[in-house]
mmCIF file of the N, C-alpha and C atoms, coordinates in Angstrom:
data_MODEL
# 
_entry.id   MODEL 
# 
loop_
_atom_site.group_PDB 
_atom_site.id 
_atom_site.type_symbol 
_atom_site.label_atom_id 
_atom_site.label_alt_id 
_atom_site.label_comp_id 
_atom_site.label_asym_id 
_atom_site.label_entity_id 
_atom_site.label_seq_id 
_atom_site.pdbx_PDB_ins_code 
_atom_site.Cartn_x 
_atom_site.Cartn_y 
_atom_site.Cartn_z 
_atom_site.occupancy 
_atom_site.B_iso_or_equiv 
_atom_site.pdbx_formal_charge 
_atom_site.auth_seq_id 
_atom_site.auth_comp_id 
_atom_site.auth_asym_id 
_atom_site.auth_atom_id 
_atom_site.pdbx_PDB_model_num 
ATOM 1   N N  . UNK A 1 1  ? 130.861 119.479 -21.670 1.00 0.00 ? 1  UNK A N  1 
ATOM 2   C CA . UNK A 1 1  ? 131.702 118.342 -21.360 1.00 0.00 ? 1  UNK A CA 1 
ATOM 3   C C  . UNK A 1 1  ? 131.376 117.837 -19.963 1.00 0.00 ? 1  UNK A C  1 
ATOM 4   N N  . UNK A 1 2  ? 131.741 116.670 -19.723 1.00 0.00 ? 2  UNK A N  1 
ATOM 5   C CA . UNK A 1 2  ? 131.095 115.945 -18.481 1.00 0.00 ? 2  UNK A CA 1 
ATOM 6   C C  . UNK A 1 2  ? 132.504 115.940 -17.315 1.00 0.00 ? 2  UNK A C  1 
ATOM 7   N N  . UNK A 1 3  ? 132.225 116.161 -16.312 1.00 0.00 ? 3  UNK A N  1 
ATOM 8   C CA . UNK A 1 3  ? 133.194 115.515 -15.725 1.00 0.00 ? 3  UNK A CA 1 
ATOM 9   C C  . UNK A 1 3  ? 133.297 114.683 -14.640 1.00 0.00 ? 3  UNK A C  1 
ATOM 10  N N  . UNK A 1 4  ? 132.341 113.831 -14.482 1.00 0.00 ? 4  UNK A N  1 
ATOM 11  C CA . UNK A 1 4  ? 132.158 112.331 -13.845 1.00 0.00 ? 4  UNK A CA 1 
ATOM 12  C C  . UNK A 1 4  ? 132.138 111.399 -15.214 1.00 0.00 ? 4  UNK A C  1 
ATOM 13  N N  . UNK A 1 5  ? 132.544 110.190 -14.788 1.00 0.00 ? 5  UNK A N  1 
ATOM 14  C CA . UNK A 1 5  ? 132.206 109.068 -15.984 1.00 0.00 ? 5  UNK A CA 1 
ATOM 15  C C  . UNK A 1 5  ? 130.623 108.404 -15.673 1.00 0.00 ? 5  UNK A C  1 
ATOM 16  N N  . UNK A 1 6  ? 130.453 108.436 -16.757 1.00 0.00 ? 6  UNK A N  1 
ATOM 17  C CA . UNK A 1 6  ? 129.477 107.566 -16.753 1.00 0.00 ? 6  UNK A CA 1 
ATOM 18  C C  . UNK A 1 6  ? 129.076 106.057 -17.161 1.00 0.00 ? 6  UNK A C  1 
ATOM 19  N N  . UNK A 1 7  ? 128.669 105.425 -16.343 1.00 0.00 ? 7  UNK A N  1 
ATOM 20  C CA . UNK A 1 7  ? 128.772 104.227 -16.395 1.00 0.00 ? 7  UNK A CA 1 
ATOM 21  C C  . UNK A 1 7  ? 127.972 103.075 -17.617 1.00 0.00 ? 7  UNK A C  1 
ATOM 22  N N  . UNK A 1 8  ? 127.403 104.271 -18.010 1.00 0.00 ? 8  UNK A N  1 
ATOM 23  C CA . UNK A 1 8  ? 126.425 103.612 -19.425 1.00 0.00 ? 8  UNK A CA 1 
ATOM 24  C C  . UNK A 1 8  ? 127.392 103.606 -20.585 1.00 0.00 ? 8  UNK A C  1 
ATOM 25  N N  . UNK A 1 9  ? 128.658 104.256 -20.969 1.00 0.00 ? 9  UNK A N  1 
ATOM 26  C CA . UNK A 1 9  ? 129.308 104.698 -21.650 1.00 0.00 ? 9  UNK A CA 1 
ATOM 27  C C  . UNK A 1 9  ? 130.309 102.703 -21.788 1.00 0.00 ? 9  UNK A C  1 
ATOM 28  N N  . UNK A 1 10 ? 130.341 102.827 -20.538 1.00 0.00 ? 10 UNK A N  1 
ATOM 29  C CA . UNK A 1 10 ? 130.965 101.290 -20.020 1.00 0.00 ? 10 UNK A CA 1 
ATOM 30  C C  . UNK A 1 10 ? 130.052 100.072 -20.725 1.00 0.00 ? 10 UNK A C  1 
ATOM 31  N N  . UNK A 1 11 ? 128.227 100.221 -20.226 1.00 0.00 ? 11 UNK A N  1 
ATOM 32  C CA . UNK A 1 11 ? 127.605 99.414  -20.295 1.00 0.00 ? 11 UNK A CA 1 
ATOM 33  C C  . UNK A 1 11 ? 127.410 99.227  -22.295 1.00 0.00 ? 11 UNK A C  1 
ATOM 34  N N  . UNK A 1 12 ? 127.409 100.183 -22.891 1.00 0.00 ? 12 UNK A N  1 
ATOM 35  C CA . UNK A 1 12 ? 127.281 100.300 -24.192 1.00 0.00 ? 12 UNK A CA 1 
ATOM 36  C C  . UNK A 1 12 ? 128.524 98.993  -24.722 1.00 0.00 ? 12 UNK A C  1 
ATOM 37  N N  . UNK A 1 13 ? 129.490 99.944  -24.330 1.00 0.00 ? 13 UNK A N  1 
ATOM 38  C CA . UNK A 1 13 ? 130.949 99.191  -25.101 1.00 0.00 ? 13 UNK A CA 1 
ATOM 39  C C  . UNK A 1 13 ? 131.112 97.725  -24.978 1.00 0.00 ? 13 UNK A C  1 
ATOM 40  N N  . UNK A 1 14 ? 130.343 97.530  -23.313 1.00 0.00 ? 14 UNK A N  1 
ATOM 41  C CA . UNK A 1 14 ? 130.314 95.694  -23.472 1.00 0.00 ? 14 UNK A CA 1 
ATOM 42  C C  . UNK A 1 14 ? 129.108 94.926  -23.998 1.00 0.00 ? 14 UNK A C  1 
ATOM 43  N N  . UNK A 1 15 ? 127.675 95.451  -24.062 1.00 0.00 ? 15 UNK A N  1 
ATOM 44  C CA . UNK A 1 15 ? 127.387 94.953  -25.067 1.00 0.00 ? 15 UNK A CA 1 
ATOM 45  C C  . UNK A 1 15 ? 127.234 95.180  -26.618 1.00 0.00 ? 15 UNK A C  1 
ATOM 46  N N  . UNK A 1 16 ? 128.296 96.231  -27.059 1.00 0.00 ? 16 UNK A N  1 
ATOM 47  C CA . UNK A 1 16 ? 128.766 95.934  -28.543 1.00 0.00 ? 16 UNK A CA 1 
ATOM 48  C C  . UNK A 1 16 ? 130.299 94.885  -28.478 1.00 0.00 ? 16 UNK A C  1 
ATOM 49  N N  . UNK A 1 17 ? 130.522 95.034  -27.536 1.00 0.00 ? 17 UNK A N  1 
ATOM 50  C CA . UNK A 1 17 ? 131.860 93.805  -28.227 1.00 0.00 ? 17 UNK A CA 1 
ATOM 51  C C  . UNK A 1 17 ? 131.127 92.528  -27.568 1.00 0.00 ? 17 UNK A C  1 
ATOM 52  N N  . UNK A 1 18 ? 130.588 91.887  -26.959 1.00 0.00 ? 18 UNK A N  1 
ATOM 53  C CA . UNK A 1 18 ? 129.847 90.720  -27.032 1.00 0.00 ? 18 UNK A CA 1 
ATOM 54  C C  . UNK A 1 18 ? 128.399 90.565  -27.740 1.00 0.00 ? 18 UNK A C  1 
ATOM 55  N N  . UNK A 1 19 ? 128.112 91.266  -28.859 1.00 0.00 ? 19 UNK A N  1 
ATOM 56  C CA . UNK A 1 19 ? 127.660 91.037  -29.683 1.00 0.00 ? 19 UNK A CA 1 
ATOM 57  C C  . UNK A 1 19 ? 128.267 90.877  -30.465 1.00 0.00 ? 19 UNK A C  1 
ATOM 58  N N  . UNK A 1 20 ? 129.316 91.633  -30.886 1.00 0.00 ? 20 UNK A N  1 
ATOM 59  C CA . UNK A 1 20 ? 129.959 92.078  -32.329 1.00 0.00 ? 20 UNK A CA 1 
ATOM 60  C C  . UNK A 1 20 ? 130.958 90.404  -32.113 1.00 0.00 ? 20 UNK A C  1 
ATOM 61  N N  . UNK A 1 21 ? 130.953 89.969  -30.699 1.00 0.00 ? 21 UNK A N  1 
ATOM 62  C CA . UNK A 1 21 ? 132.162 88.905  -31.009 1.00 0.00 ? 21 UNK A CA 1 
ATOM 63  C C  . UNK A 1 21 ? 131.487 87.610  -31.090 1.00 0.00 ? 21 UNK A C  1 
ATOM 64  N N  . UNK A 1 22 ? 130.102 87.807  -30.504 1.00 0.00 ? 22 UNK A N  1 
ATOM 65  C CA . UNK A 1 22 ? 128.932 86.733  -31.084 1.00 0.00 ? 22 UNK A CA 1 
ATOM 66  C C  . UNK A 1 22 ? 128.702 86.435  -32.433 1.00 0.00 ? 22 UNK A C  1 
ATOM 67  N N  . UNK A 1 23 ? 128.931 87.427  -33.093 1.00 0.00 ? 23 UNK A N  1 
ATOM 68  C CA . UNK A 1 23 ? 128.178 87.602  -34.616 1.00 0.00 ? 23 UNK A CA 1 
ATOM 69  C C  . UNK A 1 23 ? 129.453 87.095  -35.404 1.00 0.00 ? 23 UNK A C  1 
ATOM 70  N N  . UNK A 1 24 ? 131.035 87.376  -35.208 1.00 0.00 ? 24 UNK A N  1 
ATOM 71  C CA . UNK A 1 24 ? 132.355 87.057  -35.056 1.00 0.00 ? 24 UNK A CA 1 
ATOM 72  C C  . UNK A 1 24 ? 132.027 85.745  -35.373 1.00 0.00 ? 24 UNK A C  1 
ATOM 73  N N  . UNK A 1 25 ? 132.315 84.846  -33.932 1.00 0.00 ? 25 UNK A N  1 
ATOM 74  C CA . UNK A 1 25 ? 132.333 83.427  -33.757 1.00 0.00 ? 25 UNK A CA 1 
ATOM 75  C C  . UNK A 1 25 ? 131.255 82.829  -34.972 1.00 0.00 ? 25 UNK A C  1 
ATOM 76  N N  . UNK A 1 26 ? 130.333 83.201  -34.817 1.00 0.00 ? 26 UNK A N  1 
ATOM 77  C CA . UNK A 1 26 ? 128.795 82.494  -35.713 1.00 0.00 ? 26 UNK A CA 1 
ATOM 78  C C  . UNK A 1 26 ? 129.596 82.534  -37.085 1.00 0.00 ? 26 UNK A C  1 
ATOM 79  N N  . UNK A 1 27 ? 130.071 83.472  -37.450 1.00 0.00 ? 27 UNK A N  1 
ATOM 80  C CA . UNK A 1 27 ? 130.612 83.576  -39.036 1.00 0.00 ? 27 UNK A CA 1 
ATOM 81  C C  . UNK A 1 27 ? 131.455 82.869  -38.934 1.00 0.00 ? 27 UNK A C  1 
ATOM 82  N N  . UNK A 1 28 ? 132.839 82.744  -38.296 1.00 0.00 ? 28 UNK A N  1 
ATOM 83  C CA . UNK A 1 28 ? 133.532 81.660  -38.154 1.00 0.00 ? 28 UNK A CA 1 
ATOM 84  C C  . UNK A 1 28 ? 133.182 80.066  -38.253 1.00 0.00 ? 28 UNK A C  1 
ATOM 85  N N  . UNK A 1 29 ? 132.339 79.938  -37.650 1.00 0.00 ? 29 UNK A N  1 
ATOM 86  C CA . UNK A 1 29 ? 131.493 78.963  -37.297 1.00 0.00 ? 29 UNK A CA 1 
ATOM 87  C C  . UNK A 1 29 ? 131.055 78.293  -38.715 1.00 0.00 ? 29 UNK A C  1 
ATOM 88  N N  . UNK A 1 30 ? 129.846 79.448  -38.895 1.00 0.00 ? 30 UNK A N  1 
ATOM 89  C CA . UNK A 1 30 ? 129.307 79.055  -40.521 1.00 0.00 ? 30 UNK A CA 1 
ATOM 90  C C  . UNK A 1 30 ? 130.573 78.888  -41.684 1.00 0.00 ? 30 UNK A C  1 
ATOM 91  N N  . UNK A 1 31 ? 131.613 79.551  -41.900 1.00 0.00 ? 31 UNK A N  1 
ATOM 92  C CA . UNK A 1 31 ? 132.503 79.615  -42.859 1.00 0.00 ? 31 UNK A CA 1 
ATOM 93  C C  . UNK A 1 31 ? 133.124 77.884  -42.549 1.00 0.00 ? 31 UNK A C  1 
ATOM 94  N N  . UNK A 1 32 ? 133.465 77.768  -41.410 1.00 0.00 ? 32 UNK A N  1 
ATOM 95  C CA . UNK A 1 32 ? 133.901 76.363  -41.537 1.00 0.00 ? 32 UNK A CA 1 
ATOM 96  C C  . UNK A 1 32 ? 133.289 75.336  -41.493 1.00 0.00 ? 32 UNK A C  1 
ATOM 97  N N  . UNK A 1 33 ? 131.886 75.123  -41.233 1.00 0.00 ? 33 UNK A N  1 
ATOM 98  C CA . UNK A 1 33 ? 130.846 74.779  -41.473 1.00 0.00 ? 33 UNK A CA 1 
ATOM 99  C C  . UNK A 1 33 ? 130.825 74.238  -43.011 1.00 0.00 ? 33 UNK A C  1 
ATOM 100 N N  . UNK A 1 34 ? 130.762 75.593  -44.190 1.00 0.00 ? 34 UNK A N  1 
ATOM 101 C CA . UNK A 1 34 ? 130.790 75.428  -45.487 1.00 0.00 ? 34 UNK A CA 1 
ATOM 102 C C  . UNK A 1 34 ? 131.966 74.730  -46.091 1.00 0.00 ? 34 UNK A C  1 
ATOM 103 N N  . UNK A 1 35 ? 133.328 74.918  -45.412 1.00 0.00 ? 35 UNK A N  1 
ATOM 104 C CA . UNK A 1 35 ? 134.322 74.137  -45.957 1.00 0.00 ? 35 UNK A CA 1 
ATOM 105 C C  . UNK A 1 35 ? 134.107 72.421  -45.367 1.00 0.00 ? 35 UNK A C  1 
ATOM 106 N N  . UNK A 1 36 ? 134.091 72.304  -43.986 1.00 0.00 ? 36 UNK A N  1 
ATOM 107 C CA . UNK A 1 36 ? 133.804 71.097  -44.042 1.00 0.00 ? 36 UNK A CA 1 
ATOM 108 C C  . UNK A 1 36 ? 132.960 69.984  -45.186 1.00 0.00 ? 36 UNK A C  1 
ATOM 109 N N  . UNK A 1 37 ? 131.955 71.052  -45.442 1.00 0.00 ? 37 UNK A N  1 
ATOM 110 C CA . UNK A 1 37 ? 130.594 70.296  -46.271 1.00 0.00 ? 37 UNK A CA 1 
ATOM 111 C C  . UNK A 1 37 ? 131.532 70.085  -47.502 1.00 0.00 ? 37 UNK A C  1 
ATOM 112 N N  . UNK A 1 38 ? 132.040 70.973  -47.973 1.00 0.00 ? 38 UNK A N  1 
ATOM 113 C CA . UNK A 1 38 ? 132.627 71.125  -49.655 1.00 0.00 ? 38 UNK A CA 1 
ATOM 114 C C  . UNK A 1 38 ? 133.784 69.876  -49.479 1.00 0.00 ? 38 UNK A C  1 
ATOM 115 N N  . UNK A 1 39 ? 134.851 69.923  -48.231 1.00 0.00 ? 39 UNK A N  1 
ATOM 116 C CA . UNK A 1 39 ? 135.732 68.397  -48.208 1.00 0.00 ? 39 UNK A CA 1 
ATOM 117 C C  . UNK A 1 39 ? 135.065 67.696  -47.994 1.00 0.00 ? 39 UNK A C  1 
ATOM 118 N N  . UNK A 1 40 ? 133.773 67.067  -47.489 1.00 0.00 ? 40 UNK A N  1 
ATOM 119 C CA . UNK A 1 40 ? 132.665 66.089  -47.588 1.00 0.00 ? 40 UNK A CA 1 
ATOM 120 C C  . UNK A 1 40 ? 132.557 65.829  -49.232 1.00 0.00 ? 40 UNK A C  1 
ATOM 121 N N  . UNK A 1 41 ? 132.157 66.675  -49.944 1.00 0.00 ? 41 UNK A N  1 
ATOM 122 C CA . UNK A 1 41 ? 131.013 66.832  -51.276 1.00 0.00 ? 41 UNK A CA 1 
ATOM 123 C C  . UNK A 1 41 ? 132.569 65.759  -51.797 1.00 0.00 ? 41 UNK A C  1 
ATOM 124 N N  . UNK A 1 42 ? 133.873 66.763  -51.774 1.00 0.00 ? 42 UNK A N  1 
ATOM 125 C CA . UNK A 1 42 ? 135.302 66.490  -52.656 1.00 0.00 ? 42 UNK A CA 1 
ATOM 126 C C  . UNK A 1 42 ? 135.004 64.948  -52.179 1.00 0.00 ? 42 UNK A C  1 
ATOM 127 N N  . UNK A 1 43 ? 135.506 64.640  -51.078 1.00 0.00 ? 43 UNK A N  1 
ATOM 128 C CA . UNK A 1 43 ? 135.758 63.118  -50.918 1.00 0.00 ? 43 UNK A CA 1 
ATOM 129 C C  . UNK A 1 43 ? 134.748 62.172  -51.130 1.00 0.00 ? 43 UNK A C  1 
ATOM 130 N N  . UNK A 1 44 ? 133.292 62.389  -51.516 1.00 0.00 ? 44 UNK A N  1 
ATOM 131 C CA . UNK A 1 44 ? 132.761 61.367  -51.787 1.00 0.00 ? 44 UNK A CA 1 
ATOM 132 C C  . UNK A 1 44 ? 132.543 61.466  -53.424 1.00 0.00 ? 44 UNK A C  1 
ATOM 133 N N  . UNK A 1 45 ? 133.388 61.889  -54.126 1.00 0.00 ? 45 UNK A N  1 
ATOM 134 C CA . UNK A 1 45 ? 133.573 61.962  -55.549 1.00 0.00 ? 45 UNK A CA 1 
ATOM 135 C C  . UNK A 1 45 ? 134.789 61.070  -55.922 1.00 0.00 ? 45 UNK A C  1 
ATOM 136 N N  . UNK A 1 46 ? 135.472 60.871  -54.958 1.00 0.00 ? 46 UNK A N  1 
ATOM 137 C CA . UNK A 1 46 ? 136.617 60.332  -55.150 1.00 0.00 ? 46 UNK A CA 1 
ATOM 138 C C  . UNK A 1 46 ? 136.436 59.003  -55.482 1.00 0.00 ? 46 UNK A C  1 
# 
């Protein structure tokens, strides 16, 4: 067991949550992306 912290332990955790919240947003992104297109497709049927 360690008993200083280590600071890589830090550096890990922030770049998995600003990836993981990159990859987050992008899906967000794309998902509304696809609905926009589909109320596009709906309203020019109308």
């Amino acid at each position: 067991m360690r008993e200083a912290l280590d600071q890589w332990d830090f550096v890990i955790a922030a770049y998995a949550l600003g990836v993981g919240g990159t990859l987050a947003m992008a899906g967000w992104a794309w998902a509304a992306m696809v609905r926009a297109e589909r109320r596009r497709d709906a309203a020019k049927r109308k």
